[in-house]
MMTF fields as JSON, N, C-alpha, C and O atoms, coordinates in Angstrom:
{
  "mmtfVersion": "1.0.0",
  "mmtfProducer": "UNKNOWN",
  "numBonds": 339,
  "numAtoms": 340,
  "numGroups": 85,
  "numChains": 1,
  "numModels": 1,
  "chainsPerModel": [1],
  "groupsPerChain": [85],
  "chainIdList": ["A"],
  "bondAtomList": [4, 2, 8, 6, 12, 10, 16, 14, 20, 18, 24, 22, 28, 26, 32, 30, 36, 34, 40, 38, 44, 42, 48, 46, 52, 50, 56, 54, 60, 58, 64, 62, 68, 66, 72, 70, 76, 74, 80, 78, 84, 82, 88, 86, 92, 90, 96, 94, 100, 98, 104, 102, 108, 106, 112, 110, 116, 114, 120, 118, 124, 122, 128, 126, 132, 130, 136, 134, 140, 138, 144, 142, 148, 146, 152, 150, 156, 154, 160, 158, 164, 162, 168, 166, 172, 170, 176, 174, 180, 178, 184, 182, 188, 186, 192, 190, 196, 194, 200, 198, 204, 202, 208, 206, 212, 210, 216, 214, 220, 218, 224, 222, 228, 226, 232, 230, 236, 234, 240, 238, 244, 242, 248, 246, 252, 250, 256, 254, 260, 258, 264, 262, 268, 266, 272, 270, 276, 274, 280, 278, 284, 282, 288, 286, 292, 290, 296, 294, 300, 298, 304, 302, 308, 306, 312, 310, 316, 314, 320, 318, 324, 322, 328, 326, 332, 330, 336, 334],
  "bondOrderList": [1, 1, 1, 1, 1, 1, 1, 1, 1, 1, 1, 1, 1, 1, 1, 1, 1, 1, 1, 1, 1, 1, 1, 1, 1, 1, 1, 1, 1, 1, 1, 1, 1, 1, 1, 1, 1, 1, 1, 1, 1, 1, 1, 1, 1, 1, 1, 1, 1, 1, 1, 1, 1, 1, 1, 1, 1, 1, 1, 1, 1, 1, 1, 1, 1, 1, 1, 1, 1, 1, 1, 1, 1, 1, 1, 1, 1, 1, 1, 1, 1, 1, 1, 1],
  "groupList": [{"groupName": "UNK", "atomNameList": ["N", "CA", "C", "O"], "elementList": ["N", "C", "C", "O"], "formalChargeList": [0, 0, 0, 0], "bondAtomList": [1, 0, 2, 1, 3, 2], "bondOrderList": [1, 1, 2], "singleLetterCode": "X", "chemCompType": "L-PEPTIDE LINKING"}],
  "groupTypeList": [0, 0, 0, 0, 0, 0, 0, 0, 0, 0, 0, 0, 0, 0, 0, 0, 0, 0, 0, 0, 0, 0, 0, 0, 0, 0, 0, 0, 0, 0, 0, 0, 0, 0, 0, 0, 0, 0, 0, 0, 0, 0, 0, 0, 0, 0, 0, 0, 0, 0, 0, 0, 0, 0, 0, 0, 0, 0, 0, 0, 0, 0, 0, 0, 0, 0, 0, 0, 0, 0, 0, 0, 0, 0, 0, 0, 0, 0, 0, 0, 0, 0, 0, 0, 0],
  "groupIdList": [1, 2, 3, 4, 5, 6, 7, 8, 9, 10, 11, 12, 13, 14, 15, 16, 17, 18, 19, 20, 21, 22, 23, 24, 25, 26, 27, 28, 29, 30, 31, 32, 33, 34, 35, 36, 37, 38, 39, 40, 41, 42, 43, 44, 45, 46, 47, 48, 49, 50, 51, 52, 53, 54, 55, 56, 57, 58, 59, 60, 61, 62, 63, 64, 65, 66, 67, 68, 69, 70, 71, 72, 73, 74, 75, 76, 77, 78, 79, 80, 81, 82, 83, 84, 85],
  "secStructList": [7, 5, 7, 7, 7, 7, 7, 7, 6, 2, 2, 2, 2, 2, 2, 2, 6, 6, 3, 3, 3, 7, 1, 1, 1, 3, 3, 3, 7, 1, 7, 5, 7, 6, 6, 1, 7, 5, 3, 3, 3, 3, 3, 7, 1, 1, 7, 3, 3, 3, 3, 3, 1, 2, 2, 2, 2, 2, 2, 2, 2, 1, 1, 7, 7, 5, 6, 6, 7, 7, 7, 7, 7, 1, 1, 7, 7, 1, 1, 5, 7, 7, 6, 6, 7],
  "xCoordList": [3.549, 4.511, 4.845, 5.325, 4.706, 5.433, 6.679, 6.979, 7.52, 8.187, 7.786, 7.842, 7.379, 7.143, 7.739, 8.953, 6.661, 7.911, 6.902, 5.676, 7.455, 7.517, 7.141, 8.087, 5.924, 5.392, 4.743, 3.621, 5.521, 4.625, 4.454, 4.761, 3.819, 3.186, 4.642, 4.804, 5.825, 6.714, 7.825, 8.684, 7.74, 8.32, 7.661, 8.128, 6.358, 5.772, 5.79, 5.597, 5.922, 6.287, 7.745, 7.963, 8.916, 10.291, 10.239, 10.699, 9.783, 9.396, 8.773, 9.088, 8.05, 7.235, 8.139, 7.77, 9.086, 9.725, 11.218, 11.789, 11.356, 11.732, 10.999, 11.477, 9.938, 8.65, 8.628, 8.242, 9.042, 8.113, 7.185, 7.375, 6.003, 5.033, 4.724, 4.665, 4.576, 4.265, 2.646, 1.815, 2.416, 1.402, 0.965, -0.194, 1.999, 1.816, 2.829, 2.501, 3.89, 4.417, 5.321, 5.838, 5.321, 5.968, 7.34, 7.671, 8.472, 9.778, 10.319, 10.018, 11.284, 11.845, 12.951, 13.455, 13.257, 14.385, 15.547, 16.088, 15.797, 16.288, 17.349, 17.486, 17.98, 18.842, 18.298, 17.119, 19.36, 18.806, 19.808, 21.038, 19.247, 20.351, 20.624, 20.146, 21.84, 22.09, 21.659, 22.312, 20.204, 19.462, 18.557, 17.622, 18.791, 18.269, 16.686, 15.799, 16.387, 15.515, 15.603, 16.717, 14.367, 14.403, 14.833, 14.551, 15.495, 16.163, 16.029, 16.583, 14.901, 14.978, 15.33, 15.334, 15.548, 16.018, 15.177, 14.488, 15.156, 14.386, 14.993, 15.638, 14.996, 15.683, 14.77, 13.893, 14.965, 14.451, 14.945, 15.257, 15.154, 15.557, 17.285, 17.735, 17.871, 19.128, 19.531, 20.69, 18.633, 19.042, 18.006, 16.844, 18.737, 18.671, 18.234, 18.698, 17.135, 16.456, 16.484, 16.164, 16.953, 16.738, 15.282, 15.169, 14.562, 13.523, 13.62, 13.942, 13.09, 12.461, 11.561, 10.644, 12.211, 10.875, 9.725, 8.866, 9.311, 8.197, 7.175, 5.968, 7.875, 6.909, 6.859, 6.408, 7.367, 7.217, 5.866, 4.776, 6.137, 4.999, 3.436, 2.312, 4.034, 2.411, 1.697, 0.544, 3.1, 2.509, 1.993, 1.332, 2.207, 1.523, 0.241, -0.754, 0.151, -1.279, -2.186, -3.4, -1.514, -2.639, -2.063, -2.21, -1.437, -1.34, -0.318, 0.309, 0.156, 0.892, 1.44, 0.782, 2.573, 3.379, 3.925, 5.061, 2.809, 3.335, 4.468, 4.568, 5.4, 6.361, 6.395, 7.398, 5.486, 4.574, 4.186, 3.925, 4.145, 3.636, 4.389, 5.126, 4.51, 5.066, 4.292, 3.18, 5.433, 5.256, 6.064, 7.157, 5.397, 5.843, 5.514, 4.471, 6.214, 6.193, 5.38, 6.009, 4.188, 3.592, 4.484, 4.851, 4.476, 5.154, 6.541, 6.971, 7.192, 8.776, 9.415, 10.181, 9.421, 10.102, 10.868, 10.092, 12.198, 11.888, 12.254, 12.54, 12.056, 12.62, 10.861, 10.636, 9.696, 8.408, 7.692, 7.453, 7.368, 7.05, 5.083, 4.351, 4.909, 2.863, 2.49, 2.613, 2.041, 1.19, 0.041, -0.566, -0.26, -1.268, -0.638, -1.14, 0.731, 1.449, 2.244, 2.99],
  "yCoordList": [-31.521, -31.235, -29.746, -29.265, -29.285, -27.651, -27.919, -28.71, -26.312, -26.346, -25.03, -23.942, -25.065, -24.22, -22.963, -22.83, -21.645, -20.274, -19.617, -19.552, -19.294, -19.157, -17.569, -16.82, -17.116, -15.911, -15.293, -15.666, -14.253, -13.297, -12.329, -12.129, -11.239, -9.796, -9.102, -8.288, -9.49, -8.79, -9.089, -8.244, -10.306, -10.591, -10.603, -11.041, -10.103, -9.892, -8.062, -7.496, -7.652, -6.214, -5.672, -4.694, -6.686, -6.594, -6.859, -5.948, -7.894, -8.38, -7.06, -6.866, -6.545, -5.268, -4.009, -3.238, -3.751, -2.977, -2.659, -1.644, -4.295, -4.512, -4.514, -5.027, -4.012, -4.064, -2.741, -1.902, -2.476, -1.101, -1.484, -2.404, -0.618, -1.188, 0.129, 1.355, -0.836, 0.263, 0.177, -0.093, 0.46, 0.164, -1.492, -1.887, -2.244, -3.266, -4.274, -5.083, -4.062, -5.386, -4.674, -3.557, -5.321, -5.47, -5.809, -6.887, -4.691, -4.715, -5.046, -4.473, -6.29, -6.302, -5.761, -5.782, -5.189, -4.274, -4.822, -3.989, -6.056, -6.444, -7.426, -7.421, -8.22, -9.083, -10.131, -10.467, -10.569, -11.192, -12.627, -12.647, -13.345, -14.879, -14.475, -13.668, -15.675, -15.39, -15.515, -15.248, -16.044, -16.152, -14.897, -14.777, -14.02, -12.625, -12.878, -12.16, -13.572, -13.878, -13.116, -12.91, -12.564, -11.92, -13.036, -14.158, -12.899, -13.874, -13.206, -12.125, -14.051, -13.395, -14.061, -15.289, -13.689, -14.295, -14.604, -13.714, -15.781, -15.076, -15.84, -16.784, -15.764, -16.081, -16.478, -15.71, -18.262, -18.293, -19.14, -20.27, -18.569, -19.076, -19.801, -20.943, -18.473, -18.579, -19.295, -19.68, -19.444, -20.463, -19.553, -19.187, -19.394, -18.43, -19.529, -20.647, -18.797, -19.88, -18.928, -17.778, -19.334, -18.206, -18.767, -19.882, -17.901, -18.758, -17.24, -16.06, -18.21, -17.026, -15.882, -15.919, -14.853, -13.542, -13.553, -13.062, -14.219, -14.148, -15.347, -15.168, -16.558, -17.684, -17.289, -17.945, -16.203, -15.875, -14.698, -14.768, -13.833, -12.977, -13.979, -13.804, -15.187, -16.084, -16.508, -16.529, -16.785, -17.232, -16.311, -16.584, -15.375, -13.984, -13.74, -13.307, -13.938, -13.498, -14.808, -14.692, -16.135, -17.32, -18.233, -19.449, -17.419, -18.249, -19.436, -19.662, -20.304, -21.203, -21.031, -20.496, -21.5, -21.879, -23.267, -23.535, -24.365, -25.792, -25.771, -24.937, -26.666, -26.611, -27.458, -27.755, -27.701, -28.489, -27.327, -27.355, -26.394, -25.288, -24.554, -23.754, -24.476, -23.616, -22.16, -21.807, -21.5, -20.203, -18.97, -18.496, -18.652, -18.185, -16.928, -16.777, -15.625, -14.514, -14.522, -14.749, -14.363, -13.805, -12.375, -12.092, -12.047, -10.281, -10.881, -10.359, -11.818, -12.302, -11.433, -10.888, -11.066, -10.274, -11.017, -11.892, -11.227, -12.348, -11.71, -12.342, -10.062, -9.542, -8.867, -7.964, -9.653, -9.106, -9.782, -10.941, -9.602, -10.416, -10.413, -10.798, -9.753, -9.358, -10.891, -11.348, -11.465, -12.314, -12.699, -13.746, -11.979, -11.64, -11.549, -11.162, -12.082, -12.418, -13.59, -14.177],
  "zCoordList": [20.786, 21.824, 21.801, 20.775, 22.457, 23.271, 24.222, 25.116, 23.227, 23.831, 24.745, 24.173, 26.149, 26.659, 26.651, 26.801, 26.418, 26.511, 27.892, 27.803, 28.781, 30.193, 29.744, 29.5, 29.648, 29.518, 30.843, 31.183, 31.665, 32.474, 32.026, 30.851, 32.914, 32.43, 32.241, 31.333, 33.232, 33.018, 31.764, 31.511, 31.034, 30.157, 29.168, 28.117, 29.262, 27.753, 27.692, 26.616, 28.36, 28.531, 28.14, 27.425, 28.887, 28.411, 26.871, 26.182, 26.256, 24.87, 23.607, 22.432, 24.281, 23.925, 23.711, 22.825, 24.292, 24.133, 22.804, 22.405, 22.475, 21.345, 20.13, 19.118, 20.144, 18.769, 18.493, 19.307, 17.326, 16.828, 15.804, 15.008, 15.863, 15.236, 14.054, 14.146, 12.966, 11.64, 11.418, 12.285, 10.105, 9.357, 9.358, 9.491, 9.202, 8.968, 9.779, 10.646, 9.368, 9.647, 11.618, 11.609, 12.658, 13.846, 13.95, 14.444, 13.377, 13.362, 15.093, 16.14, 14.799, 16.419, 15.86, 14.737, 17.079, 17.081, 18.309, 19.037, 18.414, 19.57, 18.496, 17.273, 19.572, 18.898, 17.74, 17.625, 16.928, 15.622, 15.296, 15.344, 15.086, 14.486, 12.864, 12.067, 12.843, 11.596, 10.474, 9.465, 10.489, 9.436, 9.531, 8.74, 10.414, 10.125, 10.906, 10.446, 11.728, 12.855, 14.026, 14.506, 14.681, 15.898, 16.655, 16.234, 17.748, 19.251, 20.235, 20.433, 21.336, 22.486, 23.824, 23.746, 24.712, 25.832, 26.93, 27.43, 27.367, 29.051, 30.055, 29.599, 30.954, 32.282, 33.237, 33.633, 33.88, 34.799, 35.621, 35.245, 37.367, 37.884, 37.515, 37.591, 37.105, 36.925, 35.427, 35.272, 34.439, 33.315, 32.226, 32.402, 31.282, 30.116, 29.061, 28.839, 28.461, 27.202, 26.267, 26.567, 24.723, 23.786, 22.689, 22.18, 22.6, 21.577, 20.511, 20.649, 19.354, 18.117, 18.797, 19.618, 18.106, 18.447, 18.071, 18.805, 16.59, 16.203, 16.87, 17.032, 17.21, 18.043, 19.567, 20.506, 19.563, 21.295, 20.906, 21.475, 20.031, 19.903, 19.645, 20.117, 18.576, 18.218, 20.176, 20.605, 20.897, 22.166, 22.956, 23.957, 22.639, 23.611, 22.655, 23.235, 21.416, 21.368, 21.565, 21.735, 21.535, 21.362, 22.637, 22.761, 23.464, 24.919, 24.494, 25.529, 23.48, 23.184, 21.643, 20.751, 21.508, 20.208, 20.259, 20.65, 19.726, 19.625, 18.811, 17.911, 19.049, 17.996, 16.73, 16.08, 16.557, 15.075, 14.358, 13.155, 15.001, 14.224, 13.117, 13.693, 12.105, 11.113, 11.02, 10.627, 11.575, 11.586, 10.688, 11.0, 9.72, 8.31, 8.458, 9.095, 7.97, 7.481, 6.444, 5.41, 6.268, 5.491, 4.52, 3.38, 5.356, 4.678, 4.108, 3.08, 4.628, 4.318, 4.798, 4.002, 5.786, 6.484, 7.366, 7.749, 8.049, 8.818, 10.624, 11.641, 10.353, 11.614, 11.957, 12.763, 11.036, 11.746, 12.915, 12.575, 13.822, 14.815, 15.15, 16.062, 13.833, 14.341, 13.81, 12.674, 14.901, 14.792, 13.959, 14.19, 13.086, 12.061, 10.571, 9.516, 10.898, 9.607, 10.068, 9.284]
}
């Protein structure tokens, strides 16, 4: 089961602009939950969804983030969002 994250060119671009990218690990620099998690927003059609930063970044590079999926920081970072960790 998916929980759908409603990805266009323009919200993976808004998304993008909260990333700075190092050597290694993809610091979001945008809002954070209290477990110290990137949180992002998107809006559609008048109704605001907040999902994790880092399963929104896994869905922009692999088109989907099932929510069966365990998606772990490699680095233990938990504000990295590169898909490759």
């Amino acid at each position: 089961m998916y929980r759908r994250i409603p990805l266009s060119p323009s919200v993976i671009a808004r998304f993008m602009t909260f990333v700075e990218k190092t050597d290694t690990c993809w610091i979001w620099t945008g809002g954070v939950s209290k477990s110290g998690y990137g949180s992002f927003h998107i809006t559609i059609n008048g109704v605001t969804s907040t999902f994790m930063a880092h399963r929104v970044a896994v869905a922009i590079a692999h088109g989907k983030c099932p929510r069966t999926l365990v998606v772990d920081h490699l680095c233990r970072y938990p504000r990295c969002v590169n898909p490759d960790h």
